[in-house]
ZAMARGU-4260 file (C-alpha; in steps of 0.2 Angstrom, whole numbers, plus 5000, padded with zeros to 4 digits):
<rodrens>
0) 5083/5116/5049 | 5092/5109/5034 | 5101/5120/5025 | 5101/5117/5005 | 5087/5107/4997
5) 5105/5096/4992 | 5109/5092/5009 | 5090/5085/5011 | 5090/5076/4994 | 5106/5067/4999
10) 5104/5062/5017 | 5086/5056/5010 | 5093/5046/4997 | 5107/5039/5009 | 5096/5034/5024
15) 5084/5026/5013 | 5100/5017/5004 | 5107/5011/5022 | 5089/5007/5032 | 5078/4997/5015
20) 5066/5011/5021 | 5053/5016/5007 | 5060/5034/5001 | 5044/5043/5005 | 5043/5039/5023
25) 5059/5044/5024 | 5058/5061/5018 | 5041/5062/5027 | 5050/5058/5043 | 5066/5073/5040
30) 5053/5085/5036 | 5045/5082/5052 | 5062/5083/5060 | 5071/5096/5049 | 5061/5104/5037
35) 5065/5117/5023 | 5059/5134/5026 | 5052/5136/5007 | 5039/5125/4997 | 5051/5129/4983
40) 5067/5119/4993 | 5056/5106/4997 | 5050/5103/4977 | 5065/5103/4973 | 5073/5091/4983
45) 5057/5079/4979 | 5062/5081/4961 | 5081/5078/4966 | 5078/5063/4975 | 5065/5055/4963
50) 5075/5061/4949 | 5091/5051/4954 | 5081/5035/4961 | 5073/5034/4942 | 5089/5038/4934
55) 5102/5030/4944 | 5110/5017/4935 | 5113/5029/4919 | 5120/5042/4932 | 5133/5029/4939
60) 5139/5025/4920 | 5140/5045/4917 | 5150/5048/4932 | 5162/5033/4928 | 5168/5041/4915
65) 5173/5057/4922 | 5179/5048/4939 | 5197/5042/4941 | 5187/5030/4956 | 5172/5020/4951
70) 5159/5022/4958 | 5155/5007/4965 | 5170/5009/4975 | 5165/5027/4982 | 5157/5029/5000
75) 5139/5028/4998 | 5137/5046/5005 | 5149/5053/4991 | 5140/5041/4976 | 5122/5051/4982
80) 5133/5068/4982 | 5138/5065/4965 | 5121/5056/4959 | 5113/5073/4964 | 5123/5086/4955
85) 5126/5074/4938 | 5106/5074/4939 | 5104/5092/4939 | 5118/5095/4928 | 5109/5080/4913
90) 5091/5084/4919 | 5085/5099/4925 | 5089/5113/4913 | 5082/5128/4922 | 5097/5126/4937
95) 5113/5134/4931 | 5126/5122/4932 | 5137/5133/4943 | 5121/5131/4957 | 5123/5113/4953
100) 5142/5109/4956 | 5141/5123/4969 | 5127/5120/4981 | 5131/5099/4980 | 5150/5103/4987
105) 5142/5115/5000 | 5131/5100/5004 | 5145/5088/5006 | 5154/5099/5015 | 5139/5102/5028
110) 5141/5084/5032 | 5158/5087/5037 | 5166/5078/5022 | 5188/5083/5021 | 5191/5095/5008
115) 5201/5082/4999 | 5186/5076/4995 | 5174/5090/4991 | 5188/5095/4979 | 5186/5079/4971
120) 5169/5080/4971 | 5169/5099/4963 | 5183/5091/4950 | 5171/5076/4945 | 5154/5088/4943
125) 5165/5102/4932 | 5172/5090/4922 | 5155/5083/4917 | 5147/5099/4915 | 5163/5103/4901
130) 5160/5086/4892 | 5143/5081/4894 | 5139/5084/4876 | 5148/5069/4872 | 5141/5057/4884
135) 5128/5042/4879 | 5112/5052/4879 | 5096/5048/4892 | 5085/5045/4875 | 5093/5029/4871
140) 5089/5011/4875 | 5106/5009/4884 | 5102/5023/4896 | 5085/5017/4899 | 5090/5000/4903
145) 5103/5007/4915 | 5092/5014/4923 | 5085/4998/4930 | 5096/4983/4938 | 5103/4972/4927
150) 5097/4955/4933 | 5078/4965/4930 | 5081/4970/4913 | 5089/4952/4907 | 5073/4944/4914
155) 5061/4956/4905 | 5071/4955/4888 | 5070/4937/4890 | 5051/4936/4893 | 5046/4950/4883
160) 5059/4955/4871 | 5068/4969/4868 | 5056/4982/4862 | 5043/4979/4877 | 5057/4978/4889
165) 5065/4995/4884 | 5046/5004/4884 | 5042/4996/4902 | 5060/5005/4907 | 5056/5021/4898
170) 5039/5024/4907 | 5046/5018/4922 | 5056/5032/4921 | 5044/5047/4918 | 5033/5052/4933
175) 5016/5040/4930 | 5001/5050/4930 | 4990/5055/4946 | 4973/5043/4945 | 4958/5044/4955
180) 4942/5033/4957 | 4927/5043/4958 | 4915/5038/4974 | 4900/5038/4964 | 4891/5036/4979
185) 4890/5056/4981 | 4897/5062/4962 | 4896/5056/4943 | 4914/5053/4935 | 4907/5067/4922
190) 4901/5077/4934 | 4918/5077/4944 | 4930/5079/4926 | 4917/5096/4926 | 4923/5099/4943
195) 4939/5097/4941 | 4939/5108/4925 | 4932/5123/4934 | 4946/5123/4944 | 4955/5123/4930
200) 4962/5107/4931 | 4967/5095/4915 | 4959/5079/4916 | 4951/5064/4907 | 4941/5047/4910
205) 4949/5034/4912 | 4954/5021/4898 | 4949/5005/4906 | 4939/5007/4920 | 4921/5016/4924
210) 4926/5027/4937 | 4944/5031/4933 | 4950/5048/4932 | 4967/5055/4926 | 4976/5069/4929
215) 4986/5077/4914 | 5002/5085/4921 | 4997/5088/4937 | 5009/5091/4951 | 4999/5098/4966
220) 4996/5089/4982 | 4978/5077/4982 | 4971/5086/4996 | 4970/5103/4985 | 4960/5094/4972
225) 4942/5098/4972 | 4929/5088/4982 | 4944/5082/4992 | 4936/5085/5010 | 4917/5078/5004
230) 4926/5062/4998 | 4922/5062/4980 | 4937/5053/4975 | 4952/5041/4983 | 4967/5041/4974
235) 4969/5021/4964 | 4976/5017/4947 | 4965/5010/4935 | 4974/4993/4935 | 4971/4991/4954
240) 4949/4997/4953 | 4950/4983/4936 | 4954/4972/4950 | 4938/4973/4961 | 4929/4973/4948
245) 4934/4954/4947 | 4921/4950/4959 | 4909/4954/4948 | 4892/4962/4952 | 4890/4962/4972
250) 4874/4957/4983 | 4870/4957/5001 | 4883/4946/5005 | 4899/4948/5016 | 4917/4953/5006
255) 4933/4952/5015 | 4949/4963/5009 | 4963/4954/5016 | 4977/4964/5012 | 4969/4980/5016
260) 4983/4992/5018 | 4977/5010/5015 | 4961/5003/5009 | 4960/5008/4990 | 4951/4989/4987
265) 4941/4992/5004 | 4932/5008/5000 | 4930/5002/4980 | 4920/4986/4988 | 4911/4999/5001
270) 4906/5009/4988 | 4899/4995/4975 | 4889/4986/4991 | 4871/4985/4991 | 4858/4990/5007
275) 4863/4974/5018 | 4880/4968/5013 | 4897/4969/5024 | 4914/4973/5020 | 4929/4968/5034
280) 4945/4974/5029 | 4959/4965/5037 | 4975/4977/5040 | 4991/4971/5052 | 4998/4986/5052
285) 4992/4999/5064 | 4997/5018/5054 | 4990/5009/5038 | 4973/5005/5048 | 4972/5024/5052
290) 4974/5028/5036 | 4962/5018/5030 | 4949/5020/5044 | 4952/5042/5038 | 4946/5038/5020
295) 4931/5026/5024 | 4926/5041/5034 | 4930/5055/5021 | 4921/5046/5007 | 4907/5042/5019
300) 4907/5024/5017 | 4908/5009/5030 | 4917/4992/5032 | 4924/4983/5049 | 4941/4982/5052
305) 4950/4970/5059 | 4969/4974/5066 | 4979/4960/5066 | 4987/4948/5051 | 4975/4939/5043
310) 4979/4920/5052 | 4973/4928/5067 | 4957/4934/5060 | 4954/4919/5051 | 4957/4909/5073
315) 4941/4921/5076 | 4931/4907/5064 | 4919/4920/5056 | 4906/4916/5048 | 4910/4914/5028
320) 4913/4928/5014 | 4904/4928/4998 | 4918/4936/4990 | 4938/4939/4997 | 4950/4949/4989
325) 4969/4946/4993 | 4979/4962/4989 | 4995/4951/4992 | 5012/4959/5000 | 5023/4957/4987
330) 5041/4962/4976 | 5031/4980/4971 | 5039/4975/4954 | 5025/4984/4945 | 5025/5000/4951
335) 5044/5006/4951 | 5039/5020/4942 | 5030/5027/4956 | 5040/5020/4969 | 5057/5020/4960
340) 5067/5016/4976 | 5061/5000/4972 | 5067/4994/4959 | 5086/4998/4968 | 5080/4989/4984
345) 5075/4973/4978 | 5084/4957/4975 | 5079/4942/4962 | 5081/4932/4979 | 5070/4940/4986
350) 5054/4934/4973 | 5053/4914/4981 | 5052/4923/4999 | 5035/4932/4993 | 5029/4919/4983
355) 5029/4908/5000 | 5020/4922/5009 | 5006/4923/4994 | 5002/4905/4995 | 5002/4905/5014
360) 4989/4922/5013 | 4979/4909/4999 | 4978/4894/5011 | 4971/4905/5025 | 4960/4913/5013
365) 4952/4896/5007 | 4948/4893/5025 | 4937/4908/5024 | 4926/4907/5009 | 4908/4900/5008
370) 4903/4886/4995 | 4904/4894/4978 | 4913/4908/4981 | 4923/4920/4972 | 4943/4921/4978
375) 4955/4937/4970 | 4971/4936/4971 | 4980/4951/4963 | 4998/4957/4966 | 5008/4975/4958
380) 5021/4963/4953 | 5029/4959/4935 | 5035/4944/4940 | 5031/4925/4936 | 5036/4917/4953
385) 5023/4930/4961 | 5009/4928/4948 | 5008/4914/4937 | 5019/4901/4950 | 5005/4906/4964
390) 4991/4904/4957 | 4996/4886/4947 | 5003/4880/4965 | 4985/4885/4971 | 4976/4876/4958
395) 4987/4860/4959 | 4983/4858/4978 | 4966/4864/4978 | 4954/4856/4965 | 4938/4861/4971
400) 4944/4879/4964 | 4944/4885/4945 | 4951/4899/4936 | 4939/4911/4927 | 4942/4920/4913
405) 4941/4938/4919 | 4934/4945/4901 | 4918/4939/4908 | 4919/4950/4924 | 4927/4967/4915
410) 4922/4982/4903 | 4925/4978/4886 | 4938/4993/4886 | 4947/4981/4897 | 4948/4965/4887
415) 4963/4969/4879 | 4973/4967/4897 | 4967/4950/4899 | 4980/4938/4893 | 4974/4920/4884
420) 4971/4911/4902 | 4958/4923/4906 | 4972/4933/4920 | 4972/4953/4919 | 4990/4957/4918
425) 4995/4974/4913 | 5011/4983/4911 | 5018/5000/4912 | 5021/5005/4896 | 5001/5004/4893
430) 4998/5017/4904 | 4993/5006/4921 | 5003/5000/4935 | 5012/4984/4931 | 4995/4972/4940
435) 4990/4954/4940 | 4974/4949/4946 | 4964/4931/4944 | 4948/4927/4948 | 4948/4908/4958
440) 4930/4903/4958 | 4928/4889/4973 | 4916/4876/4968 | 4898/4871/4978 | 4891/4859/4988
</rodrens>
């Protein structure tokens, strides 16, 4: 077992640093392995780790100036060690800071560090415990823009300007709020915020879109929410269900989602299918397909899946989809504030590499799509080189395709999300996921 919550926040942090790995798998994965004994540990290394992965680059400018060794300079092992004990000592007020700089030595320690070095490490903690009233404060726009890599910052200042930059940083630096999509094909959205307040639960509709829910404040695990088990509800943020709605009202026809993945988009399009229509959700990867299989099941709803990429299902030659929605991999640019490893892991390099997968996953798609149909493309990204630069590519080499204005397909609630080309592009400072979605209308015969 491991020992401290500490230890566990550190090797977490450090094994997702080393292996690119997404943070939660990782955790998920030395749980299995190693798990804490109590539920208290194990929130609390969650809040530790999420904590220093939001926080990360203000952390590293606090530490350099109590440090004789800058950090960028330190093994990465000891940078996380450190990370985690200047995290409880600026954030998290209800650990003494004696637990702090204790139990993080005692962590490093257990990994067999020299004591030359855990005394460093308990000199660098104490030291900034004595002075950290004097240090730049988390509230200002220099911590929240340290807390996001520079070359990310400089391209949203540029784009946006400083006010909207500095409020995207701030809210991706508090823990977004938990949103669910209500199944109305076996509950009412005010039916299940009655639900939900029973249990004694704080929630409210959603802003933007018809079947959104949202969670105030709550930290408990989705499978203890009510109607969990009977599949009243799968977890989606309102950007993402806005999306969907992009194909319009659906008939009997045939859908394709395919980007599946744990199959939000899927069972959204499930549930909004009339008596005769089909829904094939394409998925490559196999636990993902599981996981997606579980929730058509639990919300009782029903589509084909097909496990493989999407070229391989489009060598099949099925017959044509009224409607396809592409979910497309990409930079995850968008939702750093829930996946704040993200934002540390990513390289501006790395944006033409996505885009060239994007239009690939497009091209396919077109092969695909009956005579005036409707073509999504939608990605969690911020970024032009994903969004924009795509769809324009698309366009310029495919004339038998037009962009529609997407105020025509949403809730007026929604209208103010959609920009002056008709895209829905939303970012995190409004409350959504950072999203962009187009509707790509393909002409007739």
């Amino acid at each position: 077992m491991m020992k401290s919550p500490r230890q566990l926040a550190i090797t977490v942090l450090l094994t997702a640093a080393q292996k690119g790995q997404p943070v939660d798998q990782i955790f998920d994965w030395q749980q299995a392995g190693q798990p804490l004994g109590d539920p208290r540990d194990t929130q609390l290394a969650m809040a530790m780790i999420y904590g220093v992965l939001r926080w990360q680059g203000y952390l590293d400018h606090v530490l350099a100036g109590f440090s004789s060794h800058p950090p960028a300079k330190m093994k990465p092992l000891t940078l996380f060690a450190l990370r985690v004990g200047a995290y409880q000592l600026l954030f998290m007020d209800r650990v003494p800071p004696s637990a702090a700089i204790n139990e993080t030595v005692e962590a490093l320690k257990a990994a067999g560090q020299p004591r030359w070095l855990t005394g460093f490490a308990n000199g660098v903690l104490r030291s900034l415990a004595r002075g950290k009233g004097e240090i730049l404060p988390p509230t200002s726009r220099e911590a929240a823009w340290l807390s996001h890599p520079a070359w990310l910052v400089g391209r949203w200042r540029q784009r946006y300007g400083d006010e909207i930059a500095e409020a995207i940083c701030r809210a991706n630096n508090e823990q977004p709020p938990l949103v669910l999509r209500v199944n109305t094909q076996r509950t009412t959205r005010q039916m299940y915020l009655q639900s939900l307040a029973e249990g004694g639960i704080e929630a409210v509709a959603g802003i933007y879109a018809p079947d959104a829910v949202r969670l105030v404040g709550y930290r408990g695990g989705v499978t203890d929410l009510p109607g969990y088990a009977e599949g009243f509800f799968q977890v989606q943020d309102e950007a993402a269900q806005l999306a969907t709605l992009l194909l319009g009202e659906l008939t009997a026809g045939r859908y394709l989602d395919a980007c599946a993945g744990l199959g939000g988009k899927t069972t959204h399009l499930a549930q909004r299918l009339p008596a005769g229509g089909e829904v094939v959700a394409v998925e490559p990867h196999q636990g993902r397909g599981q996981r997606l299989s579980e929730n058509l099941q639990r919300l009782g709803l029903g589509a084909t899946l097909f496990q493989g990429e999407l070229e391989a299902f489009a060598h099949k030659q099925p017959q044509p989809f009224h409607g396809i929605l592409i979910d497309a991999p990409c930079s995850g640019l968008g939702v750093v504030g829930r996946q704040p490893d993200i934002r540390w892991q990513r390289r501006e390099a790395d944006l033409p590499r996505y885009a060239k997968r994007q239009r690939n996953l497009l091209d396919q798609a077109t092969t695909l799509l009956a005579p005036g149909g409707v073509l999504i493309y939608a990605t969690c990204s911020t970024e032009p080189e994903e969004n924009d630069d795509v769809v324009n590519a698309f366009l310029a080499s495919h004339p038998d395709f037009a962009l529609a204005d997407a105020k025509a397909l949403l809730p007026a609630s929604s209208h103010v999300l959609v920009d002056g080309q008709g895209c829905l592009r939303t970012l995190p400072h409004q409350g959504l996921d950072g999203f962009f979605a187009v509707r790509l209308e393909k002409k007739g015969p």
